[in-house]
N, C-alpha and C positions, 0 to 999 in steps of 0.2 A: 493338427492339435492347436488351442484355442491360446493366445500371446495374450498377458498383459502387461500394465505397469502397475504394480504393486505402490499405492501411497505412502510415504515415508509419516512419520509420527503428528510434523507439522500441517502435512496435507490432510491428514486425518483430523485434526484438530478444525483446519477450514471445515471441511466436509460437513462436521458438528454443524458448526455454528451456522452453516448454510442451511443445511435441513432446520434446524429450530425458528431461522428468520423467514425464510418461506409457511411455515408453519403461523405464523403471526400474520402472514399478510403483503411480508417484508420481500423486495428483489433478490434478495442473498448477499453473497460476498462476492460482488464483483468488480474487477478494476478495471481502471483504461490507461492507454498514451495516446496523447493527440498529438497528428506531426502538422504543422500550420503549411502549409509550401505555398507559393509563388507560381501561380499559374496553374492549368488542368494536366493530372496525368493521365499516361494511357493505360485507360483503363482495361483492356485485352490483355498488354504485356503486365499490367497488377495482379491480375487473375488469375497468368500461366506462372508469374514470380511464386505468388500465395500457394497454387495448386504443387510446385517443384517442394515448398518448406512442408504443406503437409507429407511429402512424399519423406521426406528425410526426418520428420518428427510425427510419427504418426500417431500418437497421441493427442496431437490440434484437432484430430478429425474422430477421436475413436468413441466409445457407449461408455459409461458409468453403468454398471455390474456390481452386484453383490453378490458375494461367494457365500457359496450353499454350508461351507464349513466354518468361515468365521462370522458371517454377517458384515465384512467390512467391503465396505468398496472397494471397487478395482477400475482401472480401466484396459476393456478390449480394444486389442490392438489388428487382429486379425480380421476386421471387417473391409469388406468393398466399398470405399466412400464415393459420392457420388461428385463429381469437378468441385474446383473451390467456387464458392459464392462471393461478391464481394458486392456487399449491398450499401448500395446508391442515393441518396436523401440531395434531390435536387432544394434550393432555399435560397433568401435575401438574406443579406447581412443581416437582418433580425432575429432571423430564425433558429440560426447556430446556438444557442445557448436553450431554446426550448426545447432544439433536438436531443443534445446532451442529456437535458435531464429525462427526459425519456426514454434514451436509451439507461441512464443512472436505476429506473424507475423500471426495467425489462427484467426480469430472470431470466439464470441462463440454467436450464435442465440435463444437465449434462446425460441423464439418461436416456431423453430422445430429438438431443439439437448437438452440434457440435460444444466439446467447451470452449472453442478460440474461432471469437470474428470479424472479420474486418471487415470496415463500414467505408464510405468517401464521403462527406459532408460538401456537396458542391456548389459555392457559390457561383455567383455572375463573373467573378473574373479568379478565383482562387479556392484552392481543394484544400479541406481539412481532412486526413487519412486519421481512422481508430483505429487500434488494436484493441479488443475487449474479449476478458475471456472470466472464466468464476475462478475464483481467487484458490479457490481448491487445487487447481493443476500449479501454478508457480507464482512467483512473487513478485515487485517490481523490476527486479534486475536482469528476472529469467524474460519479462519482455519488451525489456532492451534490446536482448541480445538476442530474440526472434526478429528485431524489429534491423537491426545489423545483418542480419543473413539474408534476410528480406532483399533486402539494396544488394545484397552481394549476387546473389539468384537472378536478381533483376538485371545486371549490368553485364552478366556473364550466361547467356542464354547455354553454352556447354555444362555449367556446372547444373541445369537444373537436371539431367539423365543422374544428377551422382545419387546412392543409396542411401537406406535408412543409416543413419549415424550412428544408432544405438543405445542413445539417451536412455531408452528405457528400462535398460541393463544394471544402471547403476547403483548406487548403494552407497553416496555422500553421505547421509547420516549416521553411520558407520564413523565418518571420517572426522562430525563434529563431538562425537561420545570419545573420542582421542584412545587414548589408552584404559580407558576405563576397567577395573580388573572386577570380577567375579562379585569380589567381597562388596567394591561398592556399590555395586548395582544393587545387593540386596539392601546393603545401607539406605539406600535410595529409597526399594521397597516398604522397609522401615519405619521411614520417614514419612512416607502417605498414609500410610496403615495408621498409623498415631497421629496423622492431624499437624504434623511437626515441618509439615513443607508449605505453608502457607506464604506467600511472596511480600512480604511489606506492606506499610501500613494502606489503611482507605485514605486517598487523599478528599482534599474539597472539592465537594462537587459541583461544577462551573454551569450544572442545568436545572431551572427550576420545570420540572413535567409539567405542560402544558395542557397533551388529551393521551388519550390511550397508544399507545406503540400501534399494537394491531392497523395495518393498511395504510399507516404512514407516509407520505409521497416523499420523495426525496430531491432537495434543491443543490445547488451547488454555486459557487460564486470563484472567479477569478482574476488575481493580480498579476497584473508581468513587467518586472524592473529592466529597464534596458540595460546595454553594456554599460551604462555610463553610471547609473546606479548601484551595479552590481560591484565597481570598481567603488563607491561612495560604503557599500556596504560592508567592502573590504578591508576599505582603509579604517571605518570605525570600530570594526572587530579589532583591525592590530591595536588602535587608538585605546579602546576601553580593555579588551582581556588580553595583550600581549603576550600572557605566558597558557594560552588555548585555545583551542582550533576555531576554525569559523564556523564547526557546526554545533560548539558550545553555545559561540556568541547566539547563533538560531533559538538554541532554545533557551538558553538565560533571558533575550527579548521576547520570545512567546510565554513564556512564564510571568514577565513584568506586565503583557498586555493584558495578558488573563486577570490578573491580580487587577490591575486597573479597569476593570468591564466585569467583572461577577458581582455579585451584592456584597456592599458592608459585611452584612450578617453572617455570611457563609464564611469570610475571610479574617475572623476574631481570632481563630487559633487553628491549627492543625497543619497540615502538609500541604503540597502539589506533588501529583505525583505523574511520571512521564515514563518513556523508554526511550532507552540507544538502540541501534541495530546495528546488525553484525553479519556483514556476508559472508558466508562460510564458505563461497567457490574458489577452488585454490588451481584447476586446472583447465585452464585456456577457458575454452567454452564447453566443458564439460558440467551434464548435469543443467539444464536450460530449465525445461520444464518439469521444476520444481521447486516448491517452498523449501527454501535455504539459509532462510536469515534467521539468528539467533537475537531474541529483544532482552536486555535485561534492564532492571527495574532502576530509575534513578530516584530519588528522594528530595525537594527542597522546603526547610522549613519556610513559615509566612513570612516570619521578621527580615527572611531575606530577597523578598520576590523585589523589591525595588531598584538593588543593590546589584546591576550584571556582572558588573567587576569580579565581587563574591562569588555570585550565583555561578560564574562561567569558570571559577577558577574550583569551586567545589562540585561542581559535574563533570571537570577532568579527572579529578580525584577520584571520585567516586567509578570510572571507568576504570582507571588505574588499579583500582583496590579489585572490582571485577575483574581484570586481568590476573591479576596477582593469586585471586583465591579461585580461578577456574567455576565463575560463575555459568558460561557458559555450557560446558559441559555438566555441571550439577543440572542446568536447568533439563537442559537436553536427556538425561536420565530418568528427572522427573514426568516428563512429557511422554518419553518411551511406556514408562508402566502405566501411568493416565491412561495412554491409548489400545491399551491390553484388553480396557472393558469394549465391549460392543459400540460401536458410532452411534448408532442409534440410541442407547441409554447417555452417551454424552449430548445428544441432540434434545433428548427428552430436559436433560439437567439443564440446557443451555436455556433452552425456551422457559422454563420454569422461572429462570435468573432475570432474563431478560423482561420478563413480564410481571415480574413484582419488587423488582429493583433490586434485588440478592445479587447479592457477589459472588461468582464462583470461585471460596475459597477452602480454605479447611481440609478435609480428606483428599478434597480434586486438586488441592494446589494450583489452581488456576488464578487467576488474575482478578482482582477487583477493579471497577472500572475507573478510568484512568482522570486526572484533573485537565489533562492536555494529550490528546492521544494525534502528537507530530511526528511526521515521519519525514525524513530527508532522503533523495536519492541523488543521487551521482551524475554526472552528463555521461554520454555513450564511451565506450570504452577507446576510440579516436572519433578524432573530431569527424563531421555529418556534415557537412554543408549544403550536399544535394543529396535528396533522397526521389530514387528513381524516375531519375530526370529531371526533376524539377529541385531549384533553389529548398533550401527548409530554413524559413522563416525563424522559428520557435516549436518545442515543444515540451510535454509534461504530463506527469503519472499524477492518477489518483485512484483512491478508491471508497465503495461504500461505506458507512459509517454503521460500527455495529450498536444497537440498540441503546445498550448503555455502554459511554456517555451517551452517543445519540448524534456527534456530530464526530467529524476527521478533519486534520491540517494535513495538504502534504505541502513541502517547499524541493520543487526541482532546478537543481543548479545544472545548467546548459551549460556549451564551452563557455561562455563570455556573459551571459546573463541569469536571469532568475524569476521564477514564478510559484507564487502561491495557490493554492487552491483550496477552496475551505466546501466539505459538503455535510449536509444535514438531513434529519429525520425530523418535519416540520413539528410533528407530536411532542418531539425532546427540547428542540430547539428554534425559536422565529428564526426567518433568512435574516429579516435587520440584527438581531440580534447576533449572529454569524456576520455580515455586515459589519459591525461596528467592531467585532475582534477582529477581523484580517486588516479593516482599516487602521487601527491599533496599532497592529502588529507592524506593518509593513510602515506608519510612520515613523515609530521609536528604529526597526534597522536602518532606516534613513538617518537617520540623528544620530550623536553623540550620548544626546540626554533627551530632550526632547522637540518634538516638531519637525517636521520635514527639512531639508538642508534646502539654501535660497535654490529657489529655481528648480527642486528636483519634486516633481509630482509624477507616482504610478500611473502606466498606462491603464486606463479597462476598456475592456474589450468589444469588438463587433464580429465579426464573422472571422478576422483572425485569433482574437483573444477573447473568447464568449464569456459573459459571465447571466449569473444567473438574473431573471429579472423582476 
């Protein structure tokens, strides 16, 4: 009898937006982790590690399937797959950053390729390892924590006989709808039916449209702060917003750079608008491969982009108050009955939005697109210092940029350091243009107030730290 995993609400929602951006022209929604390491690893014992994780997530390897009775994908898990691949890209220090965006630039079909794959980007004296899979099967966390088992498989040649784990069993989103009783759900219902769950306002839009979406190439650019800066970056977070976290201070500073890099014109009056995220995994490493994170919507007016102190201390609030009134789970309700309709009519809507600048909001209650869409993630759940055999240098999650805005920030915090990564849709956004925000960006977290602190300039990158060119 034929296994699948069934997509939880949020996987659904990828799946949309993936078919609609392929439909344009577009690579999908696909993400990466790059692990930098120190020397070449073996690549046989990579391949029996890789081939042992598909054997216990069988999912990494299995068809996207559409069921004859809802229309909604699935993925089969009862297929024969055939050994893992781990595809090889020999290059000079130069090359590492045009490869990336090629692979940025690749669709990943999950109907007739695997959705999870690992690449080695292999220089003359040192290996960059990707995890890349479409953003449809799980989220940045869930490949972390493929990318931890990985090293574990690797180090322990007995654990790689152990069985499927059963991931695909599971049923987390259950577990972020909390108690949710009857009544509210139809409340929820209610609420879309009438237009009444529409998510906060449109903020200002940080892109002037250049050419059409349709076929768009996609660039990428990266910054990587060493320890030493990460600690500079540290101290000016306690320095400036004392009473909030350091991933406030992130975005009270990307808010201030944005504000200083979009045009006059655009920034007369009106909002920025961004999101928090929220992992909702609550049991060990249960629940991997999948979309888990809850984003809720944060709000800053103009008058206050300049102002971090402000800014960082009214974006804890405004979490707070999300905590308080169970945003989370409202959203999560919302999302549920969203996903009731057909993927395919959500893919139709998406493409429609994205191709004439429409906001999916109103009856869909979806999202209008964002003034700063940053996302911050976490370093590995213990510290990494070597990853299968070899030293690990640095690494860092990003992913594609959906059409509108047009471009993505992510900031990954490692044990000890930090890196930026900013990627674009050349149509929506120039690379200089993306250029001079991360440059932005990443001088004002160096500072106080402004300018680089004496002596501390961002590294960019060659074949360990690629940026785009």
């Amino acid at each position: 009898m034929a296994r699948y995993q069934q997509p939880n609400p949020y996987d659904l929602l990828f799946f949309a937006a993936d078919v609609a951006q392929r439909r344009l022209g577009l690579p999908g929604t696909t993400a990466h982790i790059h692990l930098e390491l120190d020397g070449h690893v073996d690549l046989d014992r990579l391949r029996g590690a890789f081939d042992a994780l598909r054997r216990r997530y069988p999912v990494l390897c299995a068809r996207c399937e559409t069921s004859a009775w809802t229309g909604r994908p699935r993925w089969r898990l009862d297929r024969r797959p055939r050994l893992a691949d781990v595809h090889v890209h020999t290059l000079t220090n130069h090359e590492c950053a045009q490869v990336t965006d090629g692979l940025l630039n690749r669709p990943i079909d999950g109907r007739r390729q695997d959705p999870v794959e690992l690449h080695v980007l292999r220089g003359p004296a040192n290996d960059v390892v990707v995890l890349r899979w479409t953003h449809a099967l799980m989220d940045g966390r869930g490949g972390l924590i493929l990318l931890e088992e990985l090293h574990r498989l690797w180090k322990d040649p007995r654990a790689m006989a152990a069985p499927d784990v059963g991931d695909e069993g599971r049923d987390d989103y259950r577990q972020i709808l909390g108690n949710a009783t009857r009544a509210q759900r139809c409340r929820a219902a209610l609420r879309l039916l009438t237009g009444r769950t529409a998510r906060g306002p449109v903020g200002i839009p940080p892109i002037v449209r250049a050419g059409p979406v349709r076929c768009s190439p996609v660039r990428h650019i990266l910054r990587v702060l060493t320890p030493v800066q990460r600690r500079q970056v540290e101290a000016n977070a306690a320095r400036i917003c004392p009473d909030a976290r350091l991933s406030d201070y992130l975005r009270a500073t990307g808010v201030r750079a944005l504000h200083e890099t979009v045009p006059a014109a655009s920034r007369r009056a009106g909002v920025y608008t961004l999101l928090a995220y929220i992992d909702n995994r609550r049991h060990g490493l249960g629940g991997v491969c999948w979309n888990l994170t809850s984003a809720l919507p944060l709000v800053v007016p103009v008058e206050l982009a300049m102002d971090r102190a402000r800014l960082a201390r009214l974006l804890r609030k405004q979490m707070e108050n999300h905590r308080a009134a169970g945003t989370a789970t409202e959203d999560a309700l919302n999302l549920w009955w969203v996903t009731r309709l057909p993927t395919a009519w959500l893919a139709a809507l998406a493409r429609g939005a994205f191709a004439r600048d429409d906001a999916l909001t109103g009856r869909l209650a979806m999202r209008a697109p964002l003034s700063l869409p940053l996302g911050i993630l976490g370093p590995f759940a213990r510290p990494l210092p070597v990853f299968c055999g070899r030293p690990l240098r640095n690494y860092y999650a990003f992913r594609a940029p959906l059409p509108r805005p047009g471009f993505a920030i992510d900031v990954q915090l490692t044990a000890d350091g930090l890196n930026v990564v900013g990627v674009c849709l050349e149509a929506c956004l120039a690379v200089e243009a993306l250029r001079v925000f991360i440059d932005r960006f990443v001088t004002l977290l160096l500072s106080p107030e402004t300018g680089l602190a004496p002596g501390a300039e961002a590294r960019r990158g060659s074949l360990s730290a690629s940026q785009s060119a």
